[in-house]
C-alpha positions as CSV (number, residue, x, y, z in Angstrom):
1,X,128.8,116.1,107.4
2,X,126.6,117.2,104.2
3,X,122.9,116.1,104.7
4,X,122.6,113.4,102.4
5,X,125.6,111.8,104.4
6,X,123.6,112.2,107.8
7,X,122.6,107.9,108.2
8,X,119.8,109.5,109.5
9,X,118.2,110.8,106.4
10,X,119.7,107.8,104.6
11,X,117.2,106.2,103.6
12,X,115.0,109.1,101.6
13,X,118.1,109.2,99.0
14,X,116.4,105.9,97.5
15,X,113.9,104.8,95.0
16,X,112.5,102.2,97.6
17,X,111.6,105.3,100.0
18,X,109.8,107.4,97.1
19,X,107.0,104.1,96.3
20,X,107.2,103.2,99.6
21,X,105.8,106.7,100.9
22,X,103.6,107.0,98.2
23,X,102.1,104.1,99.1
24,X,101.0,104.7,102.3
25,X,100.4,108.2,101.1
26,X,97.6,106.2,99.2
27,X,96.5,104.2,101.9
28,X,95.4,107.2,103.8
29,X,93.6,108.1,100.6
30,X,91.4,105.4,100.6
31,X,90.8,105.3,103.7
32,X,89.5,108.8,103.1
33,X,92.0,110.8,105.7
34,X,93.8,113.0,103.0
35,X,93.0,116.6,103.0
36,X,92.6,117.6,99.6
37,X,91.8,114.4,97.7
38,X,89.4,111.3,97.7
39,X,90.4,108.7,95.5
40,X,88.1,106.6,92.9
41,X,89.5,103.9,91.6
42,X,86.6,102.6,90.3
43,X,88.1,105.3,87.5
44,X,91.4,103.8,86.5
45,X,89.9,101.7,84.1
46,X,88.6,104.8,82.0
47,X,92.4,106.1,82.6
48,X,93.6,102.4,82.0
49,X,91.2,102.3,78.5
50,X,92.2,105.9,77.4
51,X,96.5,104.7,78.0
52,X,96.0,101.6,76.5
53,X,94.1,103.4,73.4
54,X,97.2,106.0,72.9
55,X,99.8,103.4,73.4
56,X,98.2,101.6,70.7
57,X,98.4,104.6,68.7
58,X,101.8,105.2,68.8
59,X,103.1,101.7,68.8
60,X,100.9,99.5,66.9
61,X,103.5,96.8,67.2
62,X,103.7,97.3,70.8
63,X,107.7,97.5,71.1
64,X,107.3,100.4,73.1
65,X,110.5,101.7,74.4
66,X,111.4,103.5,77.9
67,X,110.6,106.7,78.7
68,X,113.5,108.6,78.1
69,X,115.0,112.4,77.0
70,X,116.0,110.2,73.7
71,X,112.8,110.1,72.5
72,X,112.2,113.9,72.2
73,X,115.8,113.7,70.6
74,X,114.5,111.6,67.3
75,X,112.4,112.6,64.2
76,X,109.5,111.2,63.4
77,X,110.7,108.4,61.5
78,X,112.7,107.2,63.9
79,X,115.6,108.9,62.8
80,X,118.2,110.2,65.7
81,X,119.3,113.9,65.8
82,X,122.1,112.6,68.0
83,X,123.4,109.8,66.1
84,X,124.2,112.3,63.4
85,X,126.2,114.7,65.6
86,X,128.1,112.2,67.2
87,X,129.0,110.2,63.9
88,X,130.0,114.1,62.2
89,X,132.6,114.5,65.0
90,X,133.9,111.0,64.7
91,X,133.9,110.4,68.5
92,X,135.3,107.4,70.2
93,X,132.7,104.9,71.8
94,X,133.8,106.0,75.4
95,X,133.9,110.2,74.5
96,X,130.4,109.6,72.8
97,X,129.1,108.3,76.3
98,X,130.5,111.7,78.0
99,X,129.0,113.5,75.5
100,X,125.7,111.6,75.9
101,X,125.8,111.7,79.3
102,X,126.2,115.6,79.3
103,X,123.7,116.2,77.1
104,X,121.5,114.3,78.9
105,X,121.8,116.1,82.0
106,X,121.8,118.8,81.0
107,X,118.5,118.9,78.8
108,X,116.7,116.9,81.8
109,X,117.3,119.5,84.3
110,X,116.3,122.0,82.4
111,X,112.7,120.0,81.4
112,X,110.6,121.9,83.9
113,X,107.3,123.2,82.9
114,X,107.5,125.8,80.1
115,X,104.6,127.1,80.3
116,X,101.7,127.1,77.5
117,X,102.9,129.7,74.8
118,X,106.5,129.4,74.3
119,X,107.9,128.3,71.7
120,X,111.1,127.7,69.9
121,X,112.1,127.4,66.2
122,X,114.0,124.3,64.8
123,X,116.0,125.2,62.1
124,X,116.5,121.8,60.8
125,X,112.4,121.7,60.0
126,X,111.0,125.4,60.5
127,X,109.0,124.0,63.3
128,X,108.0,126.2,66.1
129,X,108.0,123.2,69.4
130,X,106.5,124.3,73.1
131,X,106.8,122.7,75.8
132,X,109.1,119.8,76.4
133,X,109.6,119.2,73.2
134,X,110.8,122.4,72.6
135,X,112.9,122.4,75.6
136,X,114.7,119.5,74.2
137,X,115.7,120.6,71.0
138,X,116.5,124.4,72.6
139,X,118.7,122.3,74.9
140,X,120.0,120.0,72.0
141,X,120.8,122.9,70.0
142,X,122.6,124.7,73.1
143,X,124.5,121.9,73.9
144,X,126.3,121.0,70.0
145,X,127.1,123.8,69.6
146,X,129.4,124.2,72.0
147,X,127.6,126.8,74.3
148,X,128.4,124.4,77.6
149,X,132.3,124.1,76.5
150,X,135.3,125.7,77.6
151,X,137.3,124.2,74.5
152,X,136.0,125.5,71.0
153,X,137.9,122.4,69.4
154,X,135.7,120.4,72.0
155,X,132.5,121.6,71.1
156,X,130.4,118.4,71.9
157,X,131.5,118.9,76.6
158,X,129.9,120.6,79.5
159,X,132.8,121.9,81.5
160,X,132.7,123.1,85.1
161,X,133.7,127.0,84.1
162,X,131.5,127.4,80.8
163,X,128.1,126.1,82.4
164,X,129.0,128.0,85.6
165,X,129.3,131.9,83.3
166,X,126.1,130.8,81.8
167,X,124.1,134.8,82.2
168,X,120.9,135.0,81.7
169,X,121.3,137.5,78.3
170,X,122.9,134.7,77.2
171,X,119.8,131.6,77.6
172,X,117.4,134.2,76.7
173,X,119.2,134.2,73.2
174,X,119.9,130.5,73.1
175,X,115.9,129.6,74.2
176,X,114.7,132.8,71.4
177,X,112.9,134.5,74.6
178,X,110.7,137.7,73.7
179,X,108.0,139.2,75.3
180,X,106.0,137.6,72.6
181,X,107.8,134.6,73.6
182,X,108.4,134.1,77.3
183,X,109.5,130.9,79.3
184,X,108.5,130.2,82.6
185,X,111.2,129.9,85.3
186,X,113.7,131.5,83.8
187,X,115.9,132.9,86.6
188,X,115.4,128.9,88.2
189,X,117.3,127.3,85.1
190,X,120.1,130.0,84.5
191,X,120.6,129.4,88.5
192,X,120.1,125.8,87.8
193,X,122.9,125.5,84.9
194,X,125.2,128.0,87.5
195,X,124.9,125.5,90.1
196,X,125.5,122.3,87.8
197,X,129.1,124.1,87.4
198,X,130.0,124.3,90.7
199,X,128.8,121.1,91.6
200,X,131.1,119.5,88.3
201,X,133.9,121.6,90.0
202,X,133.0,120.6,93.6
203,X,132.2,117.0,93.4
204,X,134.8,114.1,93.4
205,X,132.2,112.2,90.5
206,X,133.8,114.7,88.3
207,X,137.2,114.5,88.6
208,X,138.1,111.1,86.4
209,X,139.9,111.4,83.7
210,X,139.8,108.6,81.1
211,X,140.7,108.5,77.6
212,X,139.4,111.9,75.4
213,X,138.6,113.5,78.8
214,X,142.1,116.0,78.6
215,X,143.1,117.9,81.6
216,X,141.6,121.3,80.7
217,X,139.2,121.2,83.2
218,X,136.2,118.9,85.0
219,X,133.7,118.1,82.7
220,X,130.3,116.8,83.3
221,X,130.5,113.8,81.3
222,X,133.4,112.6,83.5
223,X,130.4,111.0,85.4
224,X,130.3,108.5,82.9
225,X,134.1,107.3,84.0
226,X,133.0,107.1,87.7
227,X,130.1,105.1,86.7
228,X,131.9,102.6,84.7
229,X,134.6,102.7,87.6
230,X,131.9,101.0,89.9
231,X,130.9,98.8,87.6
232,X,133.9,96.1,86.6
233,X,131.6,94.1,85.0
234,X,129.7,96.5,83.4
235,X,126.6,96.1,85.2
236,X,124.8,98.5,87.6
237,X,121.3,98.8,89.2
238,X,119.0,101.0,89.2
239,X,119.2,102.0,92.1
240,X,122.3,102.3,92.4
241,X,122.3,104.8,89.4
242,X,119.5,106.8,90.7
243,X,121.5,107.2,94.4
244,X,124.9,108.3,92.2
245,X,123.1,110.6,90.1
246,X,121.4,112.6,93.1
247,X,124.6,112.4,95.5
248,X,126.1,114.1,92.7
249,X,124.2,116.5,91.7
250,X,120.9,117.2,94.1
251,X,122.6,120.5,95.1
252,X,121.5,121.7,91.4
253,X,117.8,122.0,92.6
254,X,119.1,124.9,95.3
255,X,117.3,122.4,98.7
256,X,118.7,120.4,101.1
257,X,116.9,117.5,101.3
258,X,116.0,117.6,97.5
259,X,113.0,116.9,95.4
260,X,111.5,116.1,99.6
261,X,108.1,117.5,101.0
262,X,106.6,117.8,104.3
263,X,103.3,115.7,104.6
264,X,101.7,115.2,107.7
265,X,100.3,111.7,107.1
266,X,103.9,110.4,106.8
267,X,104.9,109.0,110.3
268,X,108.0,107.4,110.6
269,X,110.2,107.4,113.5
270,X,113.2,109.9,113.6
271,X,114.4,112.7,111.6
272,X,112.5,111.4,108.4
273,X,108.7,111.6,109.9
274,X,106.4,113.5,107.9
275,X,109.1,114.1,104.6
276,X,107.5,112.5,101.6
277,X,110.4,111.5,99.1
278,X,109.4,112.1,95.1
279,X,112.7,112.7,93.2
280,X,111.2,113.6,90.1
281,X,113.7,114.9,87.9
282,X,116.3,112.7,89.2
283,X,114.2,109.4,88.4
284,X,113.7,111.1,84.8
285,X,117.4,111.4,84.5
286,X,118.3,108.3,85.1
287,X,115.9,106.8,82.7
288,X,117.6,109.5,80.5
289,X,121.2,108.3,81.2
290,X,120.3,103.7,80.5
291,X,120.6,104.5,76.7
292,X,124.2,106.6,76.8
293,X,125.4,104.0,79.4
294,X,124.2,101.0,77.4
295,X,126.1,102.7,74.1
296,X,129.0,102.5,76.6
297,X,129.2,99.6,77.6
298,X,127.5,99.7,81.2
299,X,123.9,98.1,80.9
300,X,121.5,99.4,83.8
301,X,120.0,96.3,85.3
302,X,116.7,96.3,87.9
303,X,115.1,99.3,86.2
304,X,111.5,97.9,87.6
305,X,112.5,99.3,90.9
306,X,112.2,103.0,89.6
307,X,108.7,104.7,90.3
308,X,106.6,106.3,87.9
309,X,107.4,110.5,87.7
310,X,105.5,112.8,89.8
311,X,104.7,115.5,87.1
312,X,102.1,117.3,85.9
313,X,100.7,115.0,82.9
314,X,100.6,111.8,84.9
315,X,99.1,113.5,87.7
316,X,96.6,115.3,85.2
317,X,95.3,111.9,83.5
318,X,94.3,111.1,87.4
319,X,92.3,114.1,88.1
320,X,91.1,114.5,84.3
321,X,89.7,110.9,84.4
322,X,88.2,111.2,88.0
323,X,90.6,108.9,89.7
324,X,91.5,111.9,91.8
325,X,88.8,113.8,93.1
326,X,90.1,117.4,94.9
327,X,87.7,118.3,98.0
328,X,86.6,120.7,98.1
329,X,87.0,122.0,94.6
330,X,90.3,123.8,94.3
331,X,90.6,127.4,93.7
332,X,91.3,128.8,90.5
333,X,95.5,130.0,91.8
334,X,99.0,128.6,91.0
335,X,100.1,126.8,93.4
336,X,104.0,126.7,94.9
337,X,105.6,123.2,95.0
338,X,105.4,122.7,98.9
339,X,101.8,123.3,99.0
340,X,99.8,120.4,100.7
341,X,97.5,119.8,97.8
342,X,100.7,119.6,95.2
343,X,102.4,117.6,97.5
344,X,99.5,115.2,97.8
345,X,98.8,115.3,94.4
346,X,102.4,114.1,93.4
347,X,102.9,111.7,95.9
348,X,99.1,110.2,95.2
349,X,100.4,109.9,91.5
350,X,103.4,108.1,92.0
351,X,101.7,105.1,93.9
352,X,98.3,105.0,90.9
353,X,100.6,104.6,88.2
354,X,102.0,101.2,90.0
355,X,98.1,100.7,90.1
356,X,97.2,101.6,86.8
357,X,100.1,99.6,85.1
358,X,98.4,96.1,84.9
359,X,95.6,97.7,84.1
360,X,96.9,98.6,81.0
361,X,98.8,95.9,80.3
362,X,95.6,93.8,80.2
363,X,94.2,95.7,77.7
364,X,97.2,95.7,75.6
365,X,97.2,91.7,75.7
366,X,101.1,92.0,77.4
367,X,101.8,89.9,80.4
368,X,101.2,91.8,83.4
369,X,105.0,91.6,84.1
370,X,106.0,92.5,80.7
371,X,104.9,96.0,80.5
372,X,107.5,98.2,82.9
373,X,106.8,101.2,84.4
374,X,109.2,102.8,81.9
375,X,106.9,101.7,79.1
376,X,103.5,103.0,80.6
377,X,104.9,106.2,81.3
378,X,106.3,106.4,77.5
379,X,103.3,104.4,75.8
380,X,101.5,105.8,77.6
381,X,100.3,108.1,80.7
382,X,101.9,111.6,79.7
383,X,100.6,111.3,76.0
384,X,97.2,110.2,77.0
385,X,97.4,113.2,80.0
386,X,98.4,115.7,77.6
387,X,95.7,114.4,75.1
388,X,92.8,114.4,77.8
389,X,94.0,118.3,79.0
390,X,94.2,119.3,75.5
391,X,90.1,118.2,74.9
392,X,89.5,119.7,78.3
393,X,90.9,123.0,79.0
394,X,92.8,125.6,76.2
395,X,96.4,125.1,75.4
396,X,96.0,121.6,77.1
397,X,97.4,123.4,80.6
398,X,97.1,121.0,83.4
399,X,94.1,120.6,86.0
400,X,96.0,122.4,88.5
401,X,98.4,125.4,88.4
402,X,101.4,125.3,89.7
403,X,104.5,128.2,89.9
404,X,107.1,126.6,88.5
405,X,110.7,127.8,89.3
406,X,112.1,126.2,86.2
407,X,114.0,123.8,88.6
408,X,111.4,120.7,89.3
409,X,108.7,119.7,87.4
């Protein structure tokens, strides 16, 4: 019996455990018995004031859309790299979805931090992009042309053999690394795209075959079939979605129990006591995936129940605004992603962004239940935390340091 199987550790594969934990993560905070943080909330209405100003920003008409990979895929009129690939190759509606799904995947899991000097060059613009930006369009770029694919007639697929061959020599090219030009974690996401083609050759999610799919191998985009095979009527939760999409492919991230932390103010009875759940990149993946599911034909219903993202700009805008208060002061190190005070700060960041939401929404004038989580987090909290770092500290790096592997946030 895998791990995630074991009905004993059930219940962390779910979006219910990740709030739930953070919550009472918080509660400890407030009641000051955390370690490394006290907590002012006092604050979140100068981090609700300073959202609510950037949101306005970028979507005067407030018809602000979820947070999703899309949006780093689209110029800045609107305009969708995507659309214009997909509509070149003439794909049907269901191999579009494959292709959307893979490229989806593929881009997210490869989103960890990229450090502060990196950058790479857009052809279509002459732009030079950092950070996740950049990592979108290097990914974007990697994917259409046919990098992930076994089949150079198939360009627009991610099959099981090509992503599993992907050598490092090879990213390094595809990302324009230098010396001049480096990329934090890069051993993490060559491993990372290794392991996403053993899992697309291991896991049963990836063995459907439906029209356009061929028989030349597993692909990842075959997901898409096994998703639309649970849902006859073309409906599926959240949740659901979320629990699919980590089955499948938690053995990317290289742990057993996931994006999971040891925290001793967790107590819960059995094997699950002291594990805080956070799932960051899989919660950012399948807000990534509604849009290619909704262009085919499966619309993601309940999306409230997903949790805001433990990551590094929505935890900044809590420390940079003083809603987080480290004590003692932290030292000036990079910190590894099991480390008490990261795990605290993630886990504390999750539960304030549930806090902070109707915050904002009263300052934008939206009904308190109008304004999802999806939409804060895109209006919204990482633009305003990468705005606040950028006035605070050089190259906008965040409050704290972390050593990013390349795998997880």
């Amino acid at each position: 019996m895998s791990v995630i199987e074991d009905p004993a550790l059930r219940d962390l594969w779910t979006v219910e455990a990740v709030r739930e934990r953070a919550i009472e993560l918080l509660e400890l905070g407030l009641n000051g018995a955390l370690e490394h943080f006290a907590i002012d909330e006092s604050r979140l209405d100068d981090a609700a004031h300073l959202v609510a100003k950037v949101t306005r920003e970028r979507f005067p008409d407030l018809r602000i859309p979820l947070h999703s990979r899309w949006r780093h895929f689209e110029g800045p009129d609107g305009s969708s790299r995507w659309d214009a690939v997909a509509v070149h190759a003439s794909l049907s509606e269901a191999e579009r979805a494959r292709s959307a799904v893979e490229l989806a995947i593929v881009s997210v899991l490869l989103d960890a931090g990229a450090g502060s000097t990196w950058r790479y060059r857009d052809d279509r613009t002459g732009t030079e992009i950092g950070r996740s930006e950049g990592l979108a369009i290097a990914t974007f770029d990697l994917y259409c042309r046919g990098a992930l694919s076994n089949d150079p007639n198939q360009p627009l697929r991610a099959d099981a053999g090509a992503l599993g061959r992907m050598d490092r020599a090879a990213f390094e090219r595809a990302f324009q690394l230098s010396d001049r030009n480096p990329l934090n974690g890069v051993a993490g996401r060559v491993r990372c795209l290794r392991a996403l083609g053993r899992a697309v050759a291991a896991r049963p999610e990836f063995d459907v075959h439906g029209e356009g799919c061929g028989t030349t191998g597993r692909r990842l985009g075959n997901l898409y079939d096994h998703i639309r095979a649970g849902a006859p009527e073309g409906l599926v939760s959240a949740g659901d979605l979320f629990r699919s999409v980590l089955v499948a492919l938690r053995a990317v991230i290289g742990r057993a129990l996931g994006d999971v932390w040891f925290h001793a103010g967790i107590r819960r009875p059995g094997p699950t006591d002291r594990l805080l759940a956070l799932h960051k990149l899989f919660q950012w993946l399948t807000w990534s995936l509604i849009e290619p599911l909704a262009a085919g034909g499966i619309d993601v219903t309940g999306t409230r129940a997903l949790t805001g993202l433990a990551e590094y700009r929505n935890g900044g805008l809590l420390l940079d605004t003083g809603v987080l208060v480290p004590r003692p002061p932290l030292p000036d190190r990079a910190f590894s992603p099991g480390d008490a005070v990261i795990v605290e700060w993630r886990g504390l960041t999750v539960a304030l962004l549930d806090r902070l939401r109707p915050r904002v929404a009263r300052r934008l004038g939206i009904a308190d239940p109008e304004l999802s989580i999806g939409q804060l987090l895109e209006g919204g909290t990482w633009w305003a935390g990468r705005r606040i770092a950028r006035s605070l500290r050089e190259g906008g790096v965040p409050p704290i340091r972390t050593a990013s592997d390349g795998t997880l946030f």
